[in-house]
C-alpha positions, 0 to 999 in steps of 0.5 A, a space after each residue: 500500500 502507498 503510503 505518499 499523501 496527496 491531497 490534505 484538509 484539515 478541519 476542526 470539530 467539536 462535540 454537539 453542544 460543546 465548546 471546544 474543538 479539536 482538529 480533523 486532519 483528512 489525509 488521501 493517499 497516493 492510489 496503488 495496483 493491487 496486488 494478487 495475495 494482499 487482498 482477500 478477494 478477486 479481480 482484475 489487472 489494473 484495479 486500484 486502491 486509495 487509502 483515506 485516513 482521518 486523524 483527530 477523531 478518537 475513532 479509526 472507522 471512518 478510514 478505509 481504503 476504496 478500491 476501482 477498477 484503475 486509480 483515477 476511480 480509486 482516487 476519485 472515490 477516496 477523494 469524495 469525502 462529503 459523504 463521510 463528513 455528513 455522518 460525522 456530523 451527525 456527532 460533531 459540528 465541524 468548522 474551517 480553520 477560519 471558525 465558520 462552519 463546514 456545514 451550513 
């Protein structure tokens, strides 16, 4: 697995109805092949993985590794974050390193 990142944003949260915040580092690694006996599963040549990472929350489940069939797909998968985002808020109010609010 690639370990270069590509692509950062970082964030800030805070617990709903809480005052202080911590910061969200959103971290998209540099797509890869896959590589037969790395992977539990099947496929064909050319497909791809893209690592997602998010440090600062006190939970990994959100970081995952999507997968395409080459690595523009994966990247672009990795790199649509709104999604994930969307969930975390449903705990968390996020804001930009400005202080106005991620989500309106």
């Amino acid at each position: 697995m690639s370990r270069e990142v590509i692509a950062i944003r970082e964030l800030e949260y805070a617990a709903k109805g809480k005052e202080a915040r911590c910061r969200l580092t959103i971290k998209v690694f540099k797509p890869y092949l896959l590589q037969q006996g790395k992977v539990p599963f099947s496929f064909s040549p050319g497909t791809s993985g893209c690592e997602l990472k998010f440090e600062g929350l006190d939970t990994k489940r959100f970081d995952t590794v999507f997968y395409g069939a080459d690595m523009l797909q994966a990247l672009q998968f990795a790199a649509d974050v709104e999604p994930i985002l969307k969930r975390i808020s449903q705990d968390y109010d996020l804001y930009f390193e400005t202080g106005e609010p991620y989500f309106e």
